[in-house]
C-alpha positions in Angstrom: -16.0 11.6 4.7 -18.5 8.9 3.9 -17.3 5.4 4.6 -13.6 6.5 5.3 -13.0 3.9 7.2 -12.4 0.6 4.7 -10.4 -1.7 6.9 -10.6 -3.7 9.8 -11.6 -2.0 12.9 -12.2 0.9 10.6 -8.5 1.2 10.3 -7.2 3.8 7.9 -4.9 2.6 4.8 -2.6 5.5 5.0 -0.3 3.6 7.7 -1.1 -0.3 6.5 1.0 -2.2 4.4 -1.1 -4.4 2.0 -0.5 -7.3 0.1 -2.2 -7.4 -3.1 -3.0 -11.1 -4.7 -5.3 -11.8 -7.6 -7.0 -15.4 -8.5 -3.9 -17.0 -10.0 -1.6 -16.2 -7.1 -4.4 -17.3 -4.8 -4.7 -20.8 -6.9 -1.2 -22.4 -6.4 0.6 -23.8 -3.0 3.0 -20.5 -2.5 0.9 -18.0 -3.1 -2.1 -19.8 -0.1 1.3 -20.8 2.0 2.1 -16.6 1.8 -1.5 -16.0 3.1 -2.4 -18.4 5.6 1.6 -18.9 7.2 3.8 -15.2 6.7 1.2 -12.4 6.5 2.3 -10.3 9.7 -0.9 -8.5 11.5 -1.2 -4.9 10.2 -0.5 -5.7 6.4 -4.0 -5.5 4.7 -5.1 -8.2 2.0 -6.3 -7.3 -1.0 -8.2 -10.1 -2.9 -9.6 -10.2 -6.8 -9.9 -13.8 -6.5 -11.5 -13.3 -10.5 -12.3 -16.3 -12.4 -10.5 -19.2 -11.1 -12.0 -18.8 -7.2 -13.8 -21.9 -8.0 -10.3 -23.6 -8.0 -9.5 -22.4 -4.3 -10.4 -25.0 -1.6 -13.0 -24.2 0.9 -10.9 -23.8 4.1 -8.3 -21.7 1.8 -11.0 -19.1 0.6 -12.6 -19.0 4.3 -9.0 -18.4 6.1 -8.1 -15.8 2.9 -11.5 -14.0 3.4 -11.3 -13.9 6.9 -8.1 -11.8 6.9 -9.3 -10.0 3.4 -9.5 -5.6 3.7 -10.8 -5.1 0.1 -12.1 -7.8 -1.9 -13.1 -6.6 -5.1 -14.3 -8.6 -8.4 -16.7 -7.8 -11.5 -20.0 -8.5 -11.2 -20.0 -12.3 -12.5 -17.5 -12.9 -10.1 -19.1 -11.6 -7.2 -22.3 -13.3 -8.5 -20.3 -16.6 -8.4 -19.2 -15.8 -4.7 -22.8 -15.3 -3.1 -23.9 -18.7 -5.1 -20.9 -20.4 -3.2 -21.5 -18.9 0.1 -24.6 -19.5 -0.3 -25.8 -15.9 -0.2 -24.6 -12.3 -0.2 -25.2 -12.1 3.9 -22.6 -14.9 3.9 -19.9 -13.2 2.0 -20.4 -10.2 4.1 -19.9 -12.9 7.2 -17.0 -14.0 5.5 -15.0 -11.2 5.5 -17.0 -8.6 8.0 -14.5 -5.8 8.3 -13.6 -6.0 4.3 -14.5 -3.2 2.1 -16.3 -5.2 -0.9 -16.3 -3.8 -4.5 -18.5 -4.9 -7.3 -17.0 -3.4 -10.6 -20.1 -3.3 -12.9 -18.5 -2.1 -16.0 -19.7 1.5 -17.7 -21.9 1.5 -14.6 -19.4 1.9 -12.2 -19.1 -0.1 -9.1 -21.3 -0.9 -5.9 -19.0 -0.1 -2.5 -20.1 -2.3 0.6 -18.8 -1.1 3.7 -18.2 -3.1 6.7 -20.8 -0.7 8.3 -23.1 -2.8 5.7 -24.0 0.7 3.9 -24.1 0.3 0.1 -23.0 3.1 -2.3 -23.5 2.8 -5.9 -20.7 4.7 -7.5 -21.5 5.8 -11.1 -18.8 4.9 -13.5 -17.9 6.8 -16.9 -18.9 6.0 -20.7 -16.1 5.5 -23.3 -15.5 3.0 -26.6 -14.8 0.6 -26.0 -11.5 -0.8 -27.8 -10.4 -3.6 -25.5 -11.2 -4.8 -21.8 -7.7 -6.5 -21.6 -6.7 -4.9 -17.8 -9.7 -3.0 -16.8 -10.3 -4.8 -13.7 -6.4 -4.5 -12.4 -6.7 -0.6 -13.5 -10.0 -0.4 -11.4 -8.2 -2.2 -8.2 -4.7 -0.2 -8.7 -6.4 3.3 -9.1 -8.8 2.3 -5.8 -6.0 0.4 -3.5 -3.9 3.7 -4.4 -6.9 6.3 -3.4 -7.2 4.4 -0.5 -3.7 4.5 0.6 -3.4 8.4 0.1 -6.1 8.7 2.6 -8.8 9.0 0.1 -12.5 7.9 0.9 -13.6 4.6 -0.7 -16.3 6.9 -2.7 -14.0 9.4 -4.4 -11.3 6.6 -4.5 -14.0 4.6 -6.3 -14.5 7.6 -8.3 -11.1 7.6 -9.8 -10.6 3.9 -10.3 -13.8 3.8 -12.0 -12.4 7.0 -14.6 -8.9 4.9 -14.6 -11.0 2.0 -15.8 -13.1 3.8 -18.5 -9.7 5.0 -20.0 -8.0 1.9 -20.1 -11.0 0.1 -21.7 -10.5 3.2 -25.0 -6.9 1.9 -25.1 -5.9 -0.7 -27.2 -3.6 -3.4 -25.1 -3.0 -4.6 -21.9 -1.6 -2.3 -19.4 -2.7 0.9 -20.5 -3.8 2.3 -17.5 -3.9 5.9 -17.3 -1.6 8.3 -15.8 -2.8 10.3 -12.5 -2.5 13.9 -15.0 -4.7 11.8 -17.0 -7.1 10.8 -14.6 -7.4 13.8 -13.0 -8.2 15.8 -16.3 -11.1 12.7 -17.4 -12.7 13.7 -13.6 -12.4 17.9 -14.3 -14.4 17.3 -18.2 -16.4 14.6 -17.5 -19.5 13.8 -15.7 -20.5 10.2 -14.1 -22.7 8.3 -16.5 -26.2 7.6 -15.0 -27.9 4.7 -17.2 
């Protein structure tokens, strides 16, 4: 049961609402006003802030990150945050009780727990036919683990076999099905290089 705990106060997700906003949604007036003004206590936030987190003001990011429960991003993106916080210690400041996720591609992902523990989570070889989606596949398949009570290691475990699918597919949304997932975890073994 390794890092069960993701959320704030080590809150479960099983009984928490979330609210799930990428970069885009994050960039315009509505989608900060739903963040900062309507967000009741007890629904968790979870941020990919992706690309375009250089485009969100200072304050915005701090308030978003201060109320964020899994912020997850590939590793550029991640990469990009430290440089404008100034340093990974600062992101973990940021947003203290957030469960942070670095997707690193055929490699997996790195967990970091609010506990400040970091798990490397191996991720799964496939061709690759087209990224298009792998990222929202990644954060869909984890949020979901998560909310079925799942650790954030085996959770992290299927998102990162949901990912390694989707990238074989050709087109976006072409994440797989739970059957599928499930059958790509029972043949398959983590890659390790």
């Amino acid at each position: 049961d390794r890092g069960s705990s993701w959320g704030p106060e080590g809150a479960g997700c099983r009984d928490t609402r979330l609210l799930s906003l990428g970069g885009r949604g994050s960039r315009t007036r509505e989608g900060r006003s739903c963040l900062l003004l309507a967000l009741p206590e007890g629904v968790g936030l979870v941020i990919d802030l992706g690309p375009v987190q250089t485009e969100v003001e200072d304050e915005v990011l701090a308030a978003v990150l201060r109320r964020t429960t899994l912020l997850t991003g590939n590793h550029l993106e991640i990469t990009q945050l430290h440089a404008r916080l100034g340093s990974p210690g600062a992101l973990r400041d940021a947003c203290s009780g957030a469960l942070i996720v670095r997707r690193t591609g055929v490699h997996g992902c790195v967990l970091w727990l609010a506990t400040g523990e970091r798990i490397e989570v191996p991720g799964y070889a496939r061709g690759v036919v087209d990224t298009t989606g792998a990222g929202d596949t990644h954060t869909g398949v984890l949020v979901a683990g998560l909310m079925e009570g799942l650790d954030p290691v085996t959770a992290a475990r299927r998102a990162n076999a949901a990912a390694a699918e989707a990238v074989s597919r050709l087109g976006p949304a072409r994440a797989p099905r739970r059957d599928e997932i499930d059958a790509l975890l029972a043949q398959d073994s983590p890659s390790r290089d």
